[in-house]
C-alpha positions as CSV (number, residue, x, y, z in Angstrom):
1,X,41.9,192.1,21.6
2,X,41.5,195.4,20.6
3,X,43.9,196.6,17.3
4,X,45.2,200.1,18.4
5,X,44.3,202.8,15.1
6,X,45.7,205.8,14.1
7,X,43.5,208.9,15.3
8,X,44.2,210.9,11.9
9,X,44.9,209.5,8.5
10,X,48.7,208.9,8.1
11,X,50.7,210.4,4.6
12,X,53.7,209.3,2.9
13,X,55.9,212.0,3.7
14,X,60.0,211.6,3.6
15,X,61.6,214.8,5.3
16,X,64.4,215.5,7.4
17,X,64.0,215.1,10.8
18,X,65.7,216.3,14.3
19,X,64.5,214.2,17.4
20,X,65.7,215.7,20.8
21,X,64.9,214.0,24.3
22,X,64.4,216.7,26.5
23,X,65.9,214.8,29.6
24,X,69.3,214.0,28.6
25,X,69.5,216.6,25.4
26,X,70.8,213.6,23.3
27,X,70.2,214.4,19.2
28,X,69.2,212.2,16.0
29,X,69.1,213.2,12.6
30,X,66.9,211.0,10.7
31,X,63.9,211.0,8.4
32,X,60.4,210.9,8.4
33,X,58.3,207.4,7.3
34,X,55.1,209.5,7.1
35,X,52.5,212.2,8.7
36,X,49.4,212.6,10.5
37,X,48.0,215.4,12.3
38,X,49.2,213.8,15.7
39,X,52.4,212.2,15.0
40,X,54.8,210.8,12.6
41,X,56.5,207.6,12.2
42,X,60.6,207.6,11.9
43,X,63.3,205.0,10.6
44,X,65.9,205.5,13.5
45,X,69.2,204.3,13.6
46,X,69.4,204.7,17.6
47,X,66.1,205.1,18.8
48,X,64.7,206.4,21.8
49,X,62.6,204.0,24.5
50,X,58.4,204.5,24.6
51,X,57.7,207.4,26.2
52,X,60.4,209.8,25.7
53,X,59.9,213.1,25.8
54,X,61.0,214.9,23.1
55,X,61.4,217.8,20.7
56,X,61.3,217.9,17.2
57,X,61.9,219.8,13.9
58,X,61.1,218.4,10.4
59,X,62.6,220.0,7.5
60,X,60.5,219.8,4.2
61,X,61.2,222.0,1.2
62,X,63.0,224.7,2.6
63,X,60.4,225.2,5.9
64,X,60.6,223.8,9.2
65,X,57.7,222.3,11.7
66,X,58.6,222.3,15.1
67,X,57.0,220.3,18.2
68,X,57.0,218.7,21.8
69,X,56.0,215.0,21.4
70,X,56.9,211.7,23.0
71,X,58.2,208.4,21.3
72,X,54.9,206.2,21.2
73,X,56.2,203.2,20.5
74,X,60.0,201.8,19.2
75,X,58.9,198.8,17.1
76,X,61.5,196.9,14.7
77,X,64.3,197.8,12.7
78,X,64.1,200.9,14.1
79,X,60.6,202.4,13.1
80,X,59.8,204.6,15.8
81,X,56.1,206.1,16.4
82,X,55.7,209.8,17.4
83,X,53.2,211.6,18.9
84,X,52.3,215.2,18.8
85,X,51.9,216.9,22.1
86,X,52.3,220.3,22.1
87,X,52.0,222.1,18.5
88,X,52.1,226.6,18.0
89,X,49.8,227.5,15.7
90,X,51.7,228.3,13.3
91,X,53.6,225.1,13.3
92,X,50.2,223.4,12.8
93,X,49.3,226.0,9.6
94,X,52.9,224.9,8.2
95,X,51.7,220.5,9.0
96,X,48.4,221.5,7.6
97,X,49.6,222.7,4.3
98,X,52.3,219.7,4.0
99,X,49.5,217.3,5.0
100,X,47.1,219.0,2.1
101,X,49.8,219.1,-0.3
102,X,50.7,215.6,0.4
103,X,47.1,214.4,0.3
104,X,46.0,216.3,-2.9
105,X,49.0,214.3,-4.2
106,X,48.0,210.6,-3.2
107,X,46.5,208.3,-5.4
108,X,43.8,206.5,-3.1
């Protein structure tokens, strides 16, 4: 049985999130679990199903990352995995710098 692993290293990182599925428009406000360069995970009251496809905007100390992604996965209690499809570059300088601050930060 092969374990399925995270392509990037993942960072604590609680921020504000707004999930949007693109089909049917419907919104959540909820917050980030952590980070990676691909994806994040999210505590979500009303989650969407696997494969989802979505947009997204984090909020983090007064800036904003915004992102197309789909839901990876919907496990328990409402942790819902997100991955990163479609990233501007200057979303991805804005997720570099959190992801630096965050890892300069970390005690491992």
């Amino acid at each position: 049985m092969l374990i399925a692993r995270p392509r990037a290293r993942r960072y604590e990182f609680i921020a504000r999130i707004e999930v949007t599925d693109l089909l049917t428009e419907q919104q959540t406000k909820e917050r980030t679990i952590d980070v990676s360069l691909y994806g994040c995970r999210v505590y979500a009251s009303k989650p969407f199903l696997s494969g989802t496809k979505i947009s997204l905007r984090i909020t983090h100390k007064g800036e904003s990352f915004a992102a197309f992604g789909k839901v990876a996965y919907c496990g328990r209690n409402g942790e819902t995995g997100i991955a990163f499809t479609k990233i501007e570059p200057t979303d991805q300088l804005i997720l570099e710098k959190w992801i630096a601050e965050v890892r300069h930060g970390s005690t491992s």
